[in-house]
PDB file of the backbone (N, CA, C, O) and the ligand in Angstrom, with CONECT records:
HET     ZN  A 101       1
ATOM      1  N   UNK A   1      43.237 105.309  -3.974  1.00  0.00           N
ATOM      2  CA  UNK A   1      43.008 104.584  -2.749  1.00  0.00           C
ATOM      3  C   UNK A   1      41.601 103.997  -2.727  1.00  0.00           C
ATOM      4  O   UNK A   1      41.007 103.446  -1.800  1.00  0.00           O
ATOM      5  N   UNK A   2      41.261 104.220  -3.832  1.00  0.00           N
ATOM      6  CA  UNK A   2      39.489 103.349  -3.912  1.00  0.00           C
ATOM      7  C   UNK A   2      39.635 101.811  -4.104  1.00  0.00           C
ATOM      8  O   UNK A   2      38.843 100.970  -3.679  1.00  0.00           O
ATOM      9  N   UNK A   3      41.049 101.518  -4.984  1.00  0.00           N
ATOM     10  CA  UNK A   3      40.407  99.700  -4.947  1.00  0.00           C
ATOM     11  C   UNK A   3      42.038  99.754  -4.820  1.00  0.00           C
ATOM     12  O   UNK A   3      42.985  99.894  -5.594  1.00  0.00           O
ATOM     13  N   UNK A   4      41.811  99.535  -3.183  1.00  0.00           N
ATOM     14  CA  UNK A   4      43.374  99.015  -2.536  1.00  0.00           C
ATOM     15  C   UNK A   4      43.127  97.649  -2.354  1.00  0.00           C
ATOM     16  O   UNK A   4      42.055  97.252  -1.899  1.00  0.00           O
ATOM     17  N   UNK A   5      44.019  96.919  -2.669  1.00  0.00           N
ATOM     18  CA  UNK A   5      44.040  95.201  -2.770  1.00  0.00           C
ATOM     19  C   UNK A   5      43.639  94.863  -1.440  1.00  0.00           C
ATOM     20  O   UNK A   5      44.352  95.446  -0.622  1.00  0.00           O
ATOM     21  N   UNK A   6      42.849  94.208  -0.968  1.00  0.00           N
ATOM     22  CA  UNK A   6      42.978  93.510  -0.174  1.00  0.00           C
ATOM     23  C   UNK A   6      42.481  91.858   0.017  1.00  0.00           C
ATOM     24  O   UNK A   6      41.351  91.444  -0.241  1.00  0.00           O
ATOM     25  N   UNK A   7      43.409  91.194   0.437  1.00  0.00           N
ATOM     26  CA  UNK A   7      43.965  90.270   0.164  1.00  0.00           C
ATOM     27  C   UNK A   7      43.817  89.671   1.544  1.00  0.00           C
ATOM     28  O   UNK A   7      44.266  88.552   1.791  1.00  0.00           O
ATOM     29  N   UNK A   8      43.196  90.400   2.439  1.00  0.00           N
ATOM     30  CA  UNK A   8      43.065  89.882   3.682  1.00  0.00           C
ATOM     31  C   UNK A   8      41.895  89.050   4.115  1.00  0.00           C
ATOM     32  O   UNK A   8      40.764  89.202   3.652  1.00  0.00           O
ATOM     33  N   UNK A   9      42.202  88.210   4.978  1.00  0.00           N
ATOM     34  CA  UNK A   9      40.655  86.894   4.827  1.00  0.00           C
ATOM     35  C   UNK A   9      39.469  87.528   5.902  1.00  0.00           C
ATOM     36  O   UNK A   9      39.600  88.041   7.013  1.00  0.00           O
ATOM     37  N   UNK A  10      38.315  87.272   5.105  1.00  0.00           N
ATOM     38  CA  UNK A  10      37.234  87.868   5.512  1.00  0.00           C
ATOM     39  C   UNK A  10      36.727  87.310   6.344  1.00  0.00           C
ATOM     40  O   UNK A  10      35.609  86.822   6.180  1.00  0.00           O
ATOM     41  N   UNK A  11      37.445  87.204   7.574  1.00  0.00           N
ATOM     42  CA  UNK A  11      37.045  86.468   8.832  1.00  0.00           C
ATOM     43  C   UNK A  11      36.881  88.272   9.711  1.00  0.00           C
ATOM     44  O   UNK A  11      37.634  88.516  10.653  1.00  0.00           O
ATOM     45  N   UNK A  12      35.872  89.313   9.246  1.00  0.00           N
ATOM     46  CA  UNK A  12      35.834  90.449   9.917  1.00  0.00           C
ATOM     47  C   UNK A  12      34.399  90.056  11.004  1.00  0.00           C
ATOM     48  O   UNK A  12      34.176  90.470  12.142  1.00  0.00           O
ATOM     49  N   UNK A  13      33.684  89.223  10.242  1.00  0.00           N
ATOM     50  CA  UNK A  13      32.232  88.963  10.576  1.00  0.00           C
ATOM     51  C   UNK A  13      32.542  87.919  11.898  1.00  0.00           C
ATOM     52  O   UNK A  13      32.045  88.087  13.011  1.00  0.00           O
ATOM     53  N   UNK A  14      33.709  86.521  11.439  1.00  0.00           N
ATOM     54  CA  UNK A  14      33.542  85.869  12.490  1.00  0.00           C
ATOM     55  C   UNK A  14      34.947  86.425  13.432  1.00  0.00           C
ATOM     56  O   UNK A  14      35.471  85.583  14.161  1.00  0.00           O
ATOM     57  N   UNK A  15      35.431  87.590  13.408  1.00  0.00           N
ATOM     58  CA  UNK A  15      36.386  87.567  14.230  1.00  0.00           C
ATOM     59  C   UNK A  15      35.794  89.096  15.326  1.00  0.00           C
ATOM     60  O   UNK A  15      36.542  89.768  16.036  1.00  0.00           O
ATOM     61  N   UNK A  16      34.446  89.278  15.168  1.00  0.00           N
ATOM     62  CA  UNK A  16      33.430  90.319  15.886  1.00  0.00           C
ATOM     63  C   UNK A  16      32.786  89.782  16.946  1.00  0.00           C
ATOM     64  O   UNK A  16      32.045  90.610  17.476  1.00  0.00           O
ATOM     65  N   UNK A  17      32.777  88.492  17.575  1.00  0.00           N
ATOM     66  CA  UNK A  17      32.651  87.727  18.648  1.00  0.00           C
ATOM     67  C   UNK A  17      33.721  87.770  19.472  1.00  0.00           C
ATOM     68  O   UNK A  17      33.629  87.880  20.694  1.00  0.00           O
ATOM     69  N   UNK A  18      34.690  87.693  18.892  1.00  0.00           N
ATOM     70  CA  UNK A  18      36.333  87.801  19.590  1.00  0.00           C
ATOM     71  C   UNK A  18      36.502  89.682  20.200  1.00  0.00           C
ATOM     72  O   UNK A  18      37.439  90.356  19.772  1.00  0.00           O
ATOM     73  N   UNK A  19      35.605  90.206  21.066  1.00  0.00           N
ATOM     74  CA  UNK A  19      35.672  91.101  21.376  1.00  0.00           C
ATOM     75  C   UNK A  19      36.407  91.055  23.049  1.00  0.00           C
ATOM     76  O   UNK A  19      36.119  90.236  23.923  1.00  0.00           O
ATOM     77  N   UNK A  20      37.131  91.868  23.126  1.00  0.00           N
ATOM     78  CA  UNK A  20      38.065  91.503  24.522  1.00  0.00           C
ATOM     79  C   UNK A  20      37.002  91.468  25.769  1.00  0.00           C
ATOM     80  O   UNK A  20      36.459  92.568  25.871  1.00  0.00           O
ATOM     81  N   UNK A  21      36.553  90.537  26.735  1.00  0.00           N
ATOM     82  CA  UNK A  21      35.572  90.657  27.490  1.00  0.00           C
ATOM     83  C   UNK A  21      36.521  91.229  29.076  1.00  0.00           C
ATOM     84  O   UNK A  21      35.837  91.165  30.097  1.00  0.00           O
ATOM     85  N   UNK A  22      37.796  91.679  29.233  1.00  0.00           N
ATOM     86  CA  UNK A  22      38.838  91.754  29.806  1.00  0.00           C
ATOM     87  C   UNK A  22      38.432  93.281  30.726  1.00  0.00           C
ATOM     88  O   UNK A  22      37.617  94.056  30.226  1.00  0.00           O
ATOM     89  N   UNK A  23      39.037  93.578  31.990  1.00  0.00           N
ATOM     90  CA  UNK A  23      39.833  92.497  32.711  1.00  0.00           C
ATOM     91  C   UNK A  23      38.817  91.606  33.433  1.00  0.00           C
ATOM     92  O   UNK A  23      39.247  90.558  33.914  1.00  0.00           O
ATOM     93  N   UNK A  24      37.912  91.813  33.525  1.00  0.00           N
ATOM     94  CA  UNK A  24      36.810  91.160  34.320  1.00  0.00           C
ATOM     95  C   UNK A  24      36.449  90.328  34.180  1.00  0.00           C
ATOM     96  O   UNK A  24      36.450  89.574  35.153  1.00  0.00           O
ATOM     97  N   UNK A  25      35.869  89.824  32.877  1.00  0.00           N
ATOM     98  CA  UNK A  25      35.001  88.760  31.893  1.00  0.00           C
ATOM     99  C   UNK A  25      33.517  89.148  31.883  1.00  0.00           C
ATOM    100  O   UNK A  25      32.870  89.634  32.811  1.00  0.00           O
ATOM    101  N   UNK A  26      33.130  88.852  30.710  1.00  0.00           N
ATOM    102  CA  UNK A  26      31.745  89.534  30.918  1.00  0.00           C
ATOM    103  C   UNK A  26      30.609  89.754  31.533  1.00  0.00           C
ATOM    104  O   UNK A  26      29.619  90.324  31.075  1.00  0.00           O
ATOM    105  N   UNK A  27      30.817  89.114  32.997  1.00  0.00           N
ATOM    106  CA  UNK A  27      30.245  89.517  33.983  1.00  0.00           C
ATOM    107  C   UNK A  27      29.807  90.648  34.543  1.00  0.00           C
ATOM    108  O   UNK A  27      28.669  90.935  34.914  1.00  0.00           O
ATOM    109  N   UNK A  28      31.211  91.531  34.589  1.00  0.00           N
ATOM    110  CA  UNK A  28      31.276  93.080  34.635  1.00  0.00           C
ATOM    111  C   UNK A  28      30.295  93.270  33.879  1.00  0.00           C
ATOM    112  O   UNK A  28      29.983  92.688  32.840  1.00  0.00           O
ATOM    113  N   UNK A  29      29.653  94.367  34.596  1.00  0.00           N
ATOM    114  CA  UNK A  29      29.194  95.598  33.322  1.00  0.00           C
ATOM    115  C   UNK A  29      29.772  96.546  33.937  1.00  0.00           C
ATOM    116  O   UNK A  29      30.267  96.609  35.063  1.00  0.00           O
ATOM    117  N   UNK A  30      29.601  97.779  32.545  1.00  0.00           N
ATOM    118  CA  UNK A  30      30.521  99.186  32.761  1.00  0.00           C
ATOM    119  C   UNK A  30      31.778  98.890  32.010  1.00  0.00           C
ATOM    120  O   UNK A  30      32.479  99.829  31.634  1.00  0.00           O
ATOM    121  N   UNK A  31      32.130  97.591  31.754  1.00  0.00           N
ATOM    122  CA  UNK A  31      33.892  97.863  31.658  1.00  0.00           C
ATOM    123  C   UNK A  31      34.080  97.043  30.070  1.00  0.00           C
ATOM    124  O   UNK A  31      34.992  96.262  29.798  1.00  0.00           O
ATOM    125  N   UNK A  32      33.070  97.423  29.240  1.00  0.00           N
ATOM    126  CA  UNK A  32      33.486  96.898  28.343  1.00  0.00           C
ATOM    127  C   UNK A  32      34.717  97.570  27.371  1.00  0.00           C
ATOM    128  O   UNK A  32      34.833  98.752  27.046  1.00  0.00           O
ATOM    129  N   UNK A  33      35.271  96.846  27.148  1.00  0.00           N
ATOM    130  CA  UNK A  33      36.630  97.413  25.974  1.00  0.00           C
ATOM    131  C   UNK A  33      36.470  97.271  24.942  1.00  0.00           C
ATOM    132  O   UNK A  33      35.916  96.235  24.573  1.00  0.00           O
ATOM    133  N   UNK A  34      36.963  98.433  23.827  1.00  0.00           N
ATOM    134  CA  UNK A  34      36.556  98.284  22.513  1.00  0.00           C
ATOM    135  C   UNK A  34      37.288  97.301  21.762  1.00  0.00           C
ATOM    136  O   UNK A  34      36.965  96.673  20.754  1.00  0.00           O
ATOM    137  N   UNK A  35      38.603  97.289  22.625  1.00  0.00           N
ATOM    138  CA  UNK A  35      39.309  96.410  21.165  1.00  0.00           C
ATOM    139  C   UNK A  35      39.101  94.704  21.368  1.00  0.00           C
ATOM    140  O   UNK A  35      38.619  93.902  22.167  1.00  0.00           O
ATOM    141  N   UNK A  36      39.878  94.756  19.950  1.00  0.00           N
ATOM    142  CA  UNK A  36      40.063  92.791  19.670  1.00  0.00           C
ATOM    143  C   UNK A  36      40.317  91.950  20.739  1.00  0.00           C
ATOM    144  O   UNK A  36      41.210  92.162  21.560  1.00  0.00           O
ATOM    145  N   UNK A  37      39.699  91.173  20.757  1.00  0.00           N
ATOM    146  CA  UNK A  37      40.745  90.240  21.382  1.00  0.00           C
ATOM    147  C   UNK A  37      41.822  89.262  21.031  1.00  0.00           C
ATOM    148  O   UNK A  37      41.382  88.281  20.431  1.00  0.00           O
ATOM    149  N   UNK A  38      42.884  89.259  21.204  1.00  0.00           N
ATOM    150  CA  UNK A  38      43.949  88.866  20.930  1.00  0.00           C
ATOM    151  C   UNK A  38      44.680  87.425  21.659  1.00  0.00           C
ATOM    152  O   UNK A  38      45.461  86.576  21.229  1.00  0.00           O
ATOM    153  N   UNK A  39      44.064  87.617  22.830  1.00  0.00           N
ATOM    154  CA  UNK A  39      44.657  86.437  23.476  1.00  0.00           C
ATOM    155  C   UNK A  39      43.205  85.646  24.467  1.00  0.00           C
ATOM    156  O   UNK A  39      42.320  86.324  24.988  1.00  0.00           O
ATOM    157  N   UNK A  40      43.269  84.263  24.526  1.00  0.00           N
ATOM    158  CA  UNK A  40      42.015  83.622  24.774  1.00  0.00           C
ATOM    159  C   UNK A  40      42.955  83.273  26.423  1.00  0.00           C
ATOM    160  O   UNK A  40      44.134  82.920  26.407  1.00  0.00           O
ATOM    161  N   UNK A  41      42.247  83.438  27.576  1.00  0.00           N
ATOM    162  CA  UNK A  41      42.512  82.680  28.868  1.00  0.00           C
ATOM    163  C   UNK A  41      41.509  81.829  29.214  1.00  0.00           C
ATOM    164  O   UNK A  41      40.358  82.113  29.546  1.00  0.00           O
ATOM    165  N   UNK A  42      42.032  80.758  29.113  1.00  0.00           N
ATOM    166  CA  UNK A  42      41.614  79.443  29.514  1.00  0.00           C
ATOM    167  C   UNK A  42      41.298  79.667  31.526  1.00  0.00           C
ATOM    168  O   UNK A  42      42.055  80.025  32.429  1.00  0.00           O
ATOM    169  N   UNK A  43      39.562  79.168  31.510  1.00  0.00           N
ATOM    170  CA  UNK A  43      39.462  79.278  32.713  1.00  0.00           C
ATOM    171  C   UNK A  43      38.268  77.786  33.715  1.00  0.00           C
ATOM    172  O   UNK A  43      37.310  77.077  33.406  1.00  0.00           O
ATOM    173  N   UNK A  44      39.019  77.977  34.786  1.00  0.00           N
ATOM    174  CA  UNK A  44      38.391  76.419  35.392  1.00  0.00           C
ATOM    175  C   UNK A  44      36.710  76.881  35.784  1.00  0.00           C
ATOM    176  O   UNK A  44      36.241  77.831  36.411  1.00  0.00           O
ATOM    177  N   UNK A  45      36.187  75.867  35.177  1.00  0.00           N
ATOM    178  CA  UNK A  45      34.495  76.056  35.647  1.00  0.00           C
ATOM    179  C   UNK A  45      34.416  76.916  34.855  1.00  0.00           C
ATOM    180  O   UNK A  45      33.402  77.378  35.380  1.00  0.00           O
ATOM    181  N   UNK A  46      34.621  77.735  33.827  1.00  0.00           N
ATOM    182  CA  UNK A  46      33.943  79.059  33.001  1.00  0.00           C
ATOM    183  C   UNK A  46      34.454  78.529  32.127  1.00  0.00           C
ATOM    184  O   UNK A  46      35.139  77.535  31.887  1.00  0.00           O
ATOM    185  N   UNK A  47      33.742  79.871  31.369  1.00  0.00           N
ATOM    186  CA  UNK A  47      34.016  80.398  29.437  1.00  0.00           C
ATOM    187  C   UNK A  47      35.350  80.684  29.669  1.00  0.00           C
ATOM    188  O   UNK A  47      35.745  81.062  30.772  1.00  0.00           O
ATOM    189  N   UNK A  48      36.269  80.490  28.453  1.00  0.00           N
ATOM    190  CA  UNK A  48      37.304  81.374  27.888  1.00  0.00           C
ATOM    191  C   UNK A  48      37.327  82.780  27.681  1.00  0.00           C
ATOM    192  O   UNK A  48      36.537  83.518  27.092  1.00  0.00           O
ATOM    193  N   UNK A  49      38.261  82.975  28.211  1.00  0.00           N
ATOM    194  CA  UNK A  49      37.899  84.769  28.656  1.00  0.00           C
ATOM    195  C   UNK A  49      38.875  85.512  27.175  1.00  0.00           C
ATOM    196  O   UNK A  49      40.095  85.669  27.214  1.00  0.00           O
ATOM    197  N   UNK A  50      38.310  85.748  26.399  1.00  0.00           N
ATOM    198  CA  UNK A  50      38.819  86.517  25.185  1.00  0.00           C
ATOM    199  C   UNK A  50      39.257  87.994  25.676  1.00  0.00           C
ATOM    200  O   UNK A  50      38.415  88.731  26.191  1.00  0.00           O
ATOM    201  N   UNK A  51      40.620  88.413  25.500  1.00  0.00           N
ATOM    202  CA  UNK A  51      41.439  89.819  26.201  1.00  0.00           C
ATOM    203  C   UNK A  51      42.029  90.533  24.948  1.00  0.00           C
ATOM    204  O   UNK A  51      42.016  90.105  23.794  1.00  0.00           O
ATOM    205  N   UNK A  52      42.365  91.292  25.243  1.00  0.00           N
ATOM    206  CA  UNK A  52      42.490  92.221  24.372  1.00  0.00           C
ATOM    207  C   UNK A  52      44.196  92.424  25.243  1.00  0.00           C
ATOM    208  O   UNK A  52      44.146  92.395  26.473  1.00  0.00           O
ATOM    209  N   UNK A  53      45.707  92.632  24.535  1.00  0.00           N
ATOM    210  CA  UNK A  53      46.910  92.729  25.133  1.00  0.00           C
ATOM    211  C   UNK A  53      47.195  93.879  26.040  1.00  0.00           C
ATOM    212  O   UNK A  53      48.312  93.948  26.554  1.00  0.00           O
ATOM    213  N   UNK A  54      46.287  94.794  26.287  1.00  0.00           N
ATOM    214  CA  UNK A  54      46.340  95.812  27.282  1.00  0.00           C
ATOM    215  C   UNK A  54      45.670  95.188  28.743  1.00  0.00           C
ATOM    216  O   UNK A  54      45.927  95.695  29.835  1.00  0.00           O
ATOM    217  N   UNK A  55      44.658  93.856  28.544  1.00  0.00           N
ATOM    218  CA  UNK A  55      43.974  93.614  29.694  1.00  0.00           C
ATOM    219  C   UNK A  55      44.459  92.694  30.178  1.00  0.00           C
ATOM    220  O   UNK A  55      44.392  92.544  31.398  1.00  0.00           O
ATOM    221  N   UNK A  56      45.233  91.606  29.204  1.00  0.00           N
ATOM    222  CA  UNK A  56      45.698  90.056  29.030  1.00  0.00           C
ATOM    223  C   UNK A  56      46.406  90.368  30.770  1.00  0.00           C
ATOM    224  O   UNK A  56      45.813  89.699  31.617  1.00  0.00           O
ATOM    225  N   UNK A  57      47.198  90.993  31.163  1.00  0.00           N
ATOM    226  CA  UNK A  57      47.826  91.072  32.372  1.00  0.00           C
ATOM    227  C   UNK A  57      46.623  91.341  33.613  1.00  0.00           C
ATOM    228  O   UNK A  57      46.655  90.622  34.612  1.00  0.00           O
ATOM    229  N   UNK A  58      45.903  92.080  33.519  1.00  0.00           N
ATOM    230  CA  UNK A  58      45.193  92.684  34.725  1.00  0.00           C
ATOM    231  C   UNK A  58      43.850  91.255  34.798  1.00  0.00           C
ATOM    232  O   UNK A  58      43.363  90.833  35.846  1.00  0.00           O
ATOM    233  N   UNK A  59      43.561  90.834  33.608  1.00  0.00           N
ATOM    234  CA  UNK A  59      42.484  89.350  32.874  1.00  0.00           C
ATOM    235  C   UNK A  59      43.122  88.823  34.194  1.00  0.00           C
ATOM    236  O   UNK A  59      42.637  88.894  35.323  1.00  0.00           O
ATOM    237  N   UNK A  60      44.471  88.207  33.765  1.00  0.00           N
ATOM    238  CA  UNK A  60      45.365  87.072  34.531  1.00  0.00           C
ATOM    239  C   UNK A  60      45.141  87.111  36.134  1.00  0.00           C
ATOM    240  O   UNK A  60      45.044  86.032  36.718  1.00  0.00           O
ATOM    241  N   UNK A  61      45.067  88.169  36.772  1.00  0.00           N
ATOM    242  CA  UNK A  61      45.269  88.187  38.012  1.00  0.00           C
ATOM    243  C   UNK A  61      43.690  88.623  38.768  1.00  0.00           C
ATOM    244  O   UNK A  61      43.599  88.388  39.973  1.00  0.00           O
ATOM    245  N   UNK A  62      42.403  89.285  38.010  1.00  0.00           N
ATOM    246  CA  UNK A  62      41.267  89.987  38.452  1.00  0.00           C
ATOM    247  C   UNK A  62      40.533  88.836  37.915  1.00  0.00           C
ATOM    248  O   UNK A  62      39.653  88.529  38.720  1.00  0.00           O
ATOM    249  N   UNK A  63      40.536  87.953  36.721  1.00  0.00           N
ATOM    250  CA  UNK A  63      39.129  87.801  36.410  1.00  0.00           C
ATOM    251  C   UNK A  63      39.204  86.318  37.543  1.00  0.00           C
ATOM    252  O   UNK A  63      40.149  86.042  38.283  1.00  0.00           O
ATOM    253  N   UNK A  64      38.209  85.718  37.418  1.00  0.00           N
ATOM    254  CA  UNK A  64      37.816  84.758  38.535  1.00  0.00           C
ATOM    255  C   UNK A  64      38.247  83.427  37.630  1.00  0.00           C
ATOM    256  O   UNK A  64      38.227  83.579  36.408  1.00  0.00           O
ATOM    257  N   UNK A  65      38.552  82.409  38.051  1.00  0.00           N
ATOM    258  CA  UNK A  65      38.618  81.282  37.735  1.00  0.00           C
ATOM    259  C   UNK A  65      39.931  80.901  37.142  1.00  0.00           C
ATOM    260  O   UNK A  65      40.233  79.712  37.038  1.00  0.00           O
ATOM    261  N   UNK A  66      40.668  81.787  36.778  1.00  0.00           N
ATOM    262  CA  UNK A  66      41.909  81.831  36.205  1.00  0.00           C
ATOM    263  C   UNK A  66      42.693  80.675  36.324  1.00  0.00           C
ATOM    264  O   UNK A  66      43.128  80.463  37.456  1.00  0.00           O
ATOM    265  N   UNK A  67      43.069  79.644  35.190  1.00  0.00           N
ATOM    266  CA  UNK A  67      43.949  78.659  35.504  1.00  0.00           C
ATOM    267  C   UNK A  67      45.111  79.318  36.344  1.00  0.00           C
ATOM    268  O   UNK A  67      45.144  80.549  36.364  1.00  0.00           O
ATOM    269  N   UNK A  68      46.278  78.448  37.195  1.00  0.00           N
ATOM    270  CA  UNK A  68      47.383  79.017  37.159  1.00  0.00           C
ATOM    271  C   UNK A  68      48.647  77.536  37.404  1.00  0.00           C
ATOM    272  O   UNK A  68      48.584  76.616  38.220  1.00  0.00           O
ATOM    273  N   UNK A  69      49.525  77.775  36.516  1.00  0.00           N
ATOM    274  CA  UNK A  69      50.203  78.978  35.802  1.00  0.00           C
ATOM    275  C   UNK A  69      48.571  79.117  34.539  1.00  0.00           C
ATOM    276  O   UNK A  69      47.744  78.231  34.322  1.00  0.00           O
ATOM    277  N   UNK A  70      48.617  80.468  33.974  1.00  0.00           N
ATOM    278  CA  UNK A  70      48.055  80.294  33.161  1.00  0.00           C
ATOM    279  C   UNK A  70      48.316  80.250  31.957  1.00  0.00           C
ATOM    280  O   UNK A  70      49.381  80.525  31.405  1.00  0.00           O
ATOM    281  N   UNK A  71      46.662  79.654  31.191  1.00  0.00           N
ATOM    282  CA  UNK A  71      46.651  79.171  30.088  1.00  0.00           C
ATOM    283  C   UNK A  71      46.183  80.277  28.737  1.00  0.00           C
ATOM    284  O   UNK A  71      45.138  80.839  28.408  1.00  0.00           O
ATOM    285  N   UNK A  72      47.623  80.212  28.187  1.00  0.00           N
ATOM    286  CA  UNK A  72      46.869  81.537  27.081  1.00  0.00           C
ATOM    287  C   UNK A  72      46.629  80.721  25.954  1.00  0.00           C
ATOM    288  O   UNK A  72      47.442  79.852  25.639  1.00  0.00           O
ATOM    289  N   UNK A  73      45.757  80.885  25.419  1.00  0.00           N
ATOM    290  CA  UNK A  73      45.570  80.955  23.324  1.00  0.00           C
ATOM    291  C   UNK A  73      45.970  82.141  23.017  1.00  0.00           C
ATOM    292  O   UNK A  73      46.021  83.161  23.704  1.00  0.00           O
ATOM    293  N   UNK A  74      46.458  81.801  21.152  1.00  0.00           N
ATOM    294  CA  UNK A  74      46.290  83.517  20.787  1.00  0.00           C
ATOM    295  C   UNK A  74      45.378  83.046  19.717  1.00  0.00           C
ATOM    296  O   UNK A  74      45.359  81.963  19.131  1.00  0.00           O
ATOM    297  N   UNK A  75      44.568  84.174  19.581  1.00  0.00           N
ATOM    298  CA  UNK A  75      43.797  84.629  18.343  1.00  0.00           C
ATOM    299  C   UNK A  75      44.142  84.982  17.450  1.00  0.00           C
ATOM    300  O   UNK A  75      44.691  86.077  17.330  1.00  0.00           O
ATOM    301  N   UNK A  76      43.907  84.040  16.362  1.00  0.00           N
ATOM    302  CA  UNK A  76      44.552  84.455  15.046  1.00  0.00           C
ATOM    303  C   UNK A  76      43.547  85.027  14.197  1.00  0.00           C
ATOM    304  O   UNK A  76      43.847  85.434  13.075  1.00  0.00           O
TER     305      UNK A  76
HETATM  306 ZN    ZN A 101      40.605  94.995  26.538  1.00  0.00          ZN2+
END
C-alpha cells in the first residue's frame, strides 16, 4: 500500500479554497464546517456561497441573498 496508483488530478491545492462556507456564508463565525464543498449557490449582491451536501439545504433557506428558485453549481 506504499505506491498505490493514483491517477487522480492534483487539483488538492486548488480544490482547498472550495471549503463549505455553509449554512451561513462566511460571515458567520463559530460555524465553520470541515468538509468540501460540493455544491456552489449562486447569490444576488454577494459571493457564491460554496456548501458542503449536508448544508446545501439549510445554505438554501438561512444564508442571505439566496437566488430563488435557486441557483446551484456543482463542484467538480
Ligand atoms: Zn458544510
Amino acid at each position: 500500500m506504499d505506491s498505490e496508483p493514483t491517477h487522480a488530478p492534483s487539483a488538492d491545492s486548488a480544490s482547498e479554497g472550495r471549503r463549505c462556507h455553509g449554512p451561513f456564508g462566511a460571515a458567520a463565525k463559530g460555524t465553520r464546517c470541515p468538509d468540501r464543498a460540493r455544491f456552489i449557490v449562486s447569490r444576488h449582491i454577494d459571493f457564491p456561497l460554496p456548501v458542503c451536501p449536508e448544508h446545501l439545504g439549510p445554505a438554501l433557506l438561512l444564508a442571505r441573498n439566496v437566488l430563488w428558485p435557486p441557483h446551484i453549481s456543482l463542484v467538480r
